[in-house]
Residue frames as a rotation matrix with the C-alpha (Angstrom) as fourth column:
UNK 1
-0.278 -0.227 0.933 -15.42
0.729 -0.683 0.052 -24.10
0.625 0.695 0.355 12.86
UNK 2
-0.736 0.081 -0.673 -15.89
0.638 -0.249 -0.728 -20.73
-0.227 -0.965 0.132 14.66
UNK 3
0.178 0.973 -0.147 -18.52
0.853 -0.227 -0.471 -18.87
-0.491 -0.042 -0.870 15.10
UNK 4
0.453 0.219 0.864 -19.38
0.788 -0.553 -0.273 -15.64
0.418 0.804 -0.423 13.01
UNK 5
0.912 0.394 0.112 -18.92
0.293 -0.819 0.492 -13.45
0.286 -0.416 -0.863 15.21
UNK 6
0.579 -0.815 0.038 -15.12
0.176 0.170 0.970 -14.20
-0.796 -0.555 0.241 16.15
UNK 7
-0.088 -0.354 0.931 -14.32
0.990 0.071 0.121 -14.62
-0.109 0.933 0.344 12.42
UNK 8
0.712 0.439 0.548 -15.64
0.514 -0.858 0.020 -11.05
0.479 0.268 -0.836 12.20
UNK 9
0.994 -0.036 -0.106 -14.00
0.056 -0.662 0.748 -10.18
-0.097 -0.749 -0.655 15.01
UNK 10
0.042 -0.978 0.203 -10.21
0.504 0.197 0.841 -11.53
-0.862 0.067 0.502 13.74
UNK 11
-0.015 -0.389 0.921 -10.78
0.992 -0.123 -0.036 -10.14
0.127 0.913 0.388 10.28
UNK 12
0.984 0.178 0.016 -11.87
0.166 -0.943 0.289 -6.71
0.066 -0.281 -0.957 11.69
UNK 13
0.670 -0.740 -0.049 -8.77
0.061 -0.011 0.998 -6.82
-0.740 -0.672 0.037 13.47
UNK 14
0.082 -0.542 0.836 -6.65
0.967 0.248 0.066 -7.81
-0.243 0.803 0.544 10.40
UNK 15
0.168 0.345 0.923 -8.43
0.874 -0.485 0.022 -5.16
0.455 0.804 -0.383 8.37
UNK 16
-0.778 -0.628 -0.004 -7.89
0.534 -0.659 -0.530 -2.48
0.330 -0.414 0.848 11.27
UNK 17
0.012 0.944 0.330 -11.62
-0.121 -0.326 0.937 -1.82
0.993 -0.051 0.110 12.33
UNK 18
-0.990 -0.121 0.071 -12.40
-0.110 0.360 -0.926 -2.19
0.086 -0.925 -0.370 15.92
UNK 19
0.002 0.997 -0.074 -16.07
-0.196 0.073 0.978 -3.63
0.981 0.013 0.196 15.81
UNK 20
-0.620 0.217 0.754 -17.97
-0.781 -0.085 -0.619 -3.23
-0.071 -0.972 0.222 18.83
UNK 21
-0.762 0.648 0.003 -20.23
0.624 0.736 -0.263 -5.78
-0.173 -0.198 -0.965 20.69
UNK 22
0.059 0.985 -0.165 -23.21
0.049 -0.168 -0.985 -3.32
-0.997 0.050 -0.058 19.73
UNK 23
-0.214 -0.262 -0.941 -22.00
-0.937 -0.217 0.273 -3.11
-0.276 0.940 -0.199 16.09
UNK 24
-0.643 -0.360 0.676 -21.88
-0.375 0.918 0.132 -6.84
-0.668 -0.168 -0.725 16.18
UNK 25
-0.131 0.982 0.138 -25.58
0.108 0.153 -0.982 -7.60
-0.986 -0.113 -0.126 15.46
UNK 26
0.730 0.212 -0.650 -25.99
-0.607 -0.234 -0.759 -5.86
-0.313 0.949 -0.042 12.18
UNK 27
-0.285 -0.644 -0.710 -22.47
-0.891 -0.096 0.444 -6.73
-0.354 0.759 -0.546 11.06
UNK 28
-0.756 -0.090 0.648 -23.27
-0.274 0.943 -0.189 -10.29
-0.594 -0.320 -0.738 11.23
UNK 29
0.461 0.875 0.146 -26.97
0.329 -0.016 -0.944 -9.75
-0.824 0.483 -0.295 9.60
UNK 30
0.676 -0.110 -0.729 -24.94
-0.737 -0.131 -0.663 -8.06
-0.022 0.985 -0.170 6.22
UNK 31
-0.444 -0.836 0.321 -22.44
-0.850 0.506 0.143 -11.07
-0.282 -0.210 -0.936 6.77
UNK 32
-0.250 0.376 0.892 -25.30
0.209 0.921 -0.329 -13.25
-0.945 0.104 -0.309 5.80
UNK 33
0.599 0.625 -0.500 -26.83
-0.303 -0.401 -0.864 -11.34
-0.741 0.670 -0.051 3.63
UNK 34
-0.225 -0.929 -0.293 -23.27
-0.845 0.036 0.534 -10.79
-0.486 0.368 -0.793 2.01
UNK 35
-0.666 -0.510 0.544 -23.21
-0.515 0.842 0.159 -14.82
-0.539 -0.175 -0.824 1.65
UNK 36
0.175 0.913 0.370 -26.60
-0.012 0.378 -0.926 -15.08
-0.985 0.157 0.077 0.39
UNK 37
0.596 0.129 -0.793 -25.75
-0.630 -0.536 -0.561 -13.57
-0.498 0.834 -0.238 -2.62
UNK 38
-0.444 -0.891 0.094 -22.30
-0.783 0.436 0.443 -15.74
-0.436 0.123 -0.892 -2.97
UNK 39
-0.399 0.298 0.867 -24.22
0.309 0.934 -0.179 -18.86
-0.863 0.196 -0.465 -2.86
UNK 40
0.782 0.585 -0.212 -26.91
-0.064 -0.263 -0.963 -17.38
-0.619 0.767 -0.168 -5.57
UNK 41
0.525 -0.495 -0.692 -23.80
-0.770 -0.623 -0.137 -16.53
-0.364 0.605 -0.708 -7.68
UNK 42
-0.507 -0.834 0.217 -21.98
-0.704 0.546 0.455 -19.74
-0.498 0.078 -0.864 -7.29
UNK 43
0.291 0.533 0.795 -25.56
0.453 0.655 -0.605 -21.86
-0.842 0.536 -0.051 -8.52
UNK 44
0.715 0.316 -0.624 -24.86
-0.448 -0.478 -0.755 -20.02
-0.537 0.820 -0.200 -11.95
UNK 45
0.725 -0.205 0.657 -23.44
0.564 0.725 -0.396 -22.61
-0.395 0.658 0.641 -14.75
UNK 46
0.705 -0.473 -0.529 -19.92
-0.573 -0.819 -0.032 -20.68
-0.418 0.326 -0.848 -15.92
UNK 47
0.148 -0.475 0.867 -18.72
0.315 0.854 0.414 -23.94
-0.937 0.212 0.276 -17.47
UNK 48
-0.164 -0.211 0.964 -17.26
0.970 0.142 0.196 -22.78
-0.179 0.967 0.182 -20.93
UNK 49
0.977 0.190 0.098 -17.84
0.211 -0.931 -0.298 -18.89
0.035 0.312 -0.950 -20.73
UNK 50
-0.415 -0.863 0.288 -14.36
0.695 -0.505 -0.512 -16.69
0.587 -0.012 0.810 -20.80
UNK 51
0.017 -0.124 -0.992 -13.70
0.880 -0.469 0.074 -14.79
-0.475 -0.874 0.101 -17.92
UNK 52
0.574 0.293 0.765 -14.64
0.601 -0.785 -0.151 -11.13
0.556 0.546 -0.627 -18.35
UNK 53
-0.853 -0.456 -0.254 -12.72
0.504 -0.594 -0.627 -8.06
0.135 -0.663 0.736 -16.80
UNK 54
-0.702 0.712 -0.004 -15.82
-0.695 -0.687 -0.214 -6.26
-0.155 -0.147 0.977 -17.51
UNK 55
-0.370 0.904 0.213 -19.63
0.062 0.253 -0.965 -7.24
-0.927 -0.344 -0.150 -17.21
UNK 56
0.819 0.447 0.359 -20.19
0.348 0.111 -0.931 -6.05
-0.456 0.888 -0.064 -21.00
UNK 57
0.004 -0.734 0.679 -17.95
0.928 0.256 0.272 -5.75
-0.374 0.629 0.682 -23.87
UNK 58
0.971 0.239 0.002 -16.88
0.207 -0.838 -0.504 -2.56
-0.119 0.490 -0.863 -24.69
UNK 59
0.411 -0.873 0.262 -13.60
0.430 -0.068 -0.901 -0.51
0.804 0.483 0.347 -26.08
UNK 60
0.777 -0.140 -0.614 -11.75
0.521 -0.404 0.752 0.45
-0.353 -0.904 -0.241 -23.06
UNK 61
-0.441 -0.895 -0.069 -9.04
0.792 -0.425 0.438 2.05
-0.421 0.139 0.896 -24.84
UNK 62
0.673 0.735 -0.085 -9.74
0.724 -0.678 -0.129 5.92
-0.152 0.026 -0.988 -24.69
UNK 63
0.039 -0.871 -0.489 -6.40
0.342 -0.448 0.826 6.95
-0.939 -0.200 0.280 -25.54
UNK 64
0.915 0.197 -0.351 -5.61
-0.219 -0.486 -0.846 8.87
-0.338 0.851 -0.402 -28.06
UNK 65
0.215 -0.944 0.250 -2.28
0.955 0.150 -0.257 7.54
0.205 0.294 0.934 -30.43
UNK 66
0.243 -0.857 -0.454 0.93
0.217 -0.408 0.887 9.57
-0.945 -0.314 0.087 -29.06
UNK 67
0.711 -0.085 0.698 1.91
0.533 -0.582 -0.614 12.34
0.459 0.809 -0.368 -31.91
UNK 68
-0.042 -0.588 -0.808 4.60
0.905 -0.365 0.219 13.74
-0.423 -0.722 0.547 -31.49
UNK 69
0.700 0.267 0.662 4.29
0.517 -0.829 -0.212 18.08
0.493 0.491 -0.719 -32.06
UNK 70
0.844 -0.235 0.482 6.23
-0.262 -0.965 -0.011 20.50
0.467 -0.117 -0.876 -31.04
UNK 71
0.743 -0.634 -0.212 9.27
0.666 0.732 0.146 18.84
0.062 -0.250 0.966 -30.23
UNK 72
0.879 -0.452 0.149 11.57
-0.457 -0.890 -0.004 20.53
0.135 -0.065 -0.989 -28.40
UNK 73
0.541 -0.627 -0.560 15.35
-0.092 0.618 -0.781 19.75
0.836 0.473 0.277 -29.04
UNK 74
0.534 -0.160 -0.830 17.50
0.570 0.794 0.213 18.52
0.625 -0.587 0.515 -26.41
UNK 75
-0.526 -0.848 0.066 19.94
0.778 -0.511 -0.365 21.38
0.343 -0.141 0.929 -26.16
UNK 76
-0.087 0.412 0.907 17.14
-0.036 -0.911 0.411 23.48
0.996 0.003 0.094 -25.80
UNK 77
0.769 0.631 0.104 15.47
-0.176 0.052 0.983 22.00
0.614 -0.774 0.151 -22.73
UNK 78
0.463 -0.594 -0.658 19.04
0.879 0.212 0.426 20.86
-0.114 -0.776 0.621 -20.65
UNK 79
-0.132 -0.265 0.955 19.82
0.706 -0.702 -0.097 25.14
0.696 0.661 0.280 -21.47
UNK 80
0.196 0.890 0.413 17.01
-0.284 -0.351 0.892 25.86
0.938 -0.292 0.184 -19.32
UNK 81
0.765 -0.061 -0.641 18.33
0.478 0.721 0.502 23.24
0.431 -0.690 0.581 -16.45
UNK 82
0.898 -0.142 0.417 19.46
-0.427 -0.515 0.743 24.43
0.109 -0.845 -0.523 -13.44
UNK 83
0.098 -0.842 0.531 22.20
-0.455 0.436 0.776 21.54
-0.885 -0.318 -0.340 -12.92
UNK 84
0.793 0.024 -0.609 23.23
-0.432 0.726 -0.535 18.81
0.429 0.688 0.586 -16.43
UNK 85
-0.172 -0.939 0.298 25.19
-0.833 0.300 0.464 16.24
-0.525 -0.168 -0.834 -16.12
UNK 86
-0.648 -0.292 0.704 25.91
0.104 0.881 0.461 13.68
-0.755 0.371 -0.541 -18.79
UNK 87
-0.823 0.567 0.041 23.17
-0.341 -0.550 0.762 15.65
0.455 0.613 0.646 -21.26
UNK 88
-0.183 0.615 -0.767 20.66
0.842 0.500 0.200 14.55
0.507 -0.609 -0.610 -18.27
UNK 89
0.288 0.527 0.799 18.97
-0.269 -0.756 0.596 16.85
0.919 -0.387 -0.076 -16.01
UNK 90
-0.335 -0.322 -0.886 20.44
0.502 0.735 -0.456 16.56
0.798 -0.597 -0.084 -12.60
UNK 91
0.111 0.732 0.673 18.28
-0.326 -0.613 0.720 17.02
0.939 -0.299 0.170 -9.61
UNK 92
-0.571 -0.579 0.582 18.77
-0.732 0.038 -0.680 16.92
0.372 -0.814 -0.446 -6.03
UNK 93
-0.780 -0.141 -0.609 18.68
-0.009 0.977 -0.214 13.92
0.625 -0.161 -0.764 -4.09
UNK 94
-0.281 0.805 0.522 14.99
-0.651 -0.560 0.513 13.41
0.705 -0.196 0.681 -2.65
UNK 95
0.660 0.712 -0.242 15.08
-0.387 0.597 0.702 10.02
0.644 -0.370 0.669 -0.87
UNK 96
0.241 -0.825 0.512 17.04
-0.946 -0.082 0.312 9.54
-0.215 -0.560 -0.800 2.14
């Protein structure tokens, strides 16, 4: 297997980083660190739990339900329009 430091040095690359040889040192030292934690995480028993998106259970839905008000009528708004075609707004062409 290769060393840390190469692995670093190909994913850097990948990722677009250029890591110096004085950068090296540390990166390696949070590269363990990093890993320590993994391992800690992976000893934890997740046999039978459902997978969370979040950490704690809450309502994530902060939308408000879609009312429709003021409703403005078709004829009005394609009136207003610079170009129509087919009762459609037609707008110039933006992607070559």
């Amino acid at each position: 297997m290769e060393n840390k430091e190469e692995m670093l040095k190909k994913l850097g690359l990948k990722t677009m980083f250029n890591i110096t040889d004085a950068e090296m040192p540390e990166l390696v030292e949070e590269y363990e660190i990093f890993m320590n934690h993994v391992a800690v995480l992976e000893k934890i028993d997740t046999d039978g739990k459902a997978p969370l998106a979040y950490p704690y259970e809450i309502e994530t839905c902060f939308l408000r339900d879609d009312e429709p008000i003021d409703v403005i009528s078709r004829e009005d708004v394609l009136k207003n329009a610079k170009s129509v075609q087919d009762n459609q707004i037609k707008v110039p062409k933006v992607v070559g």
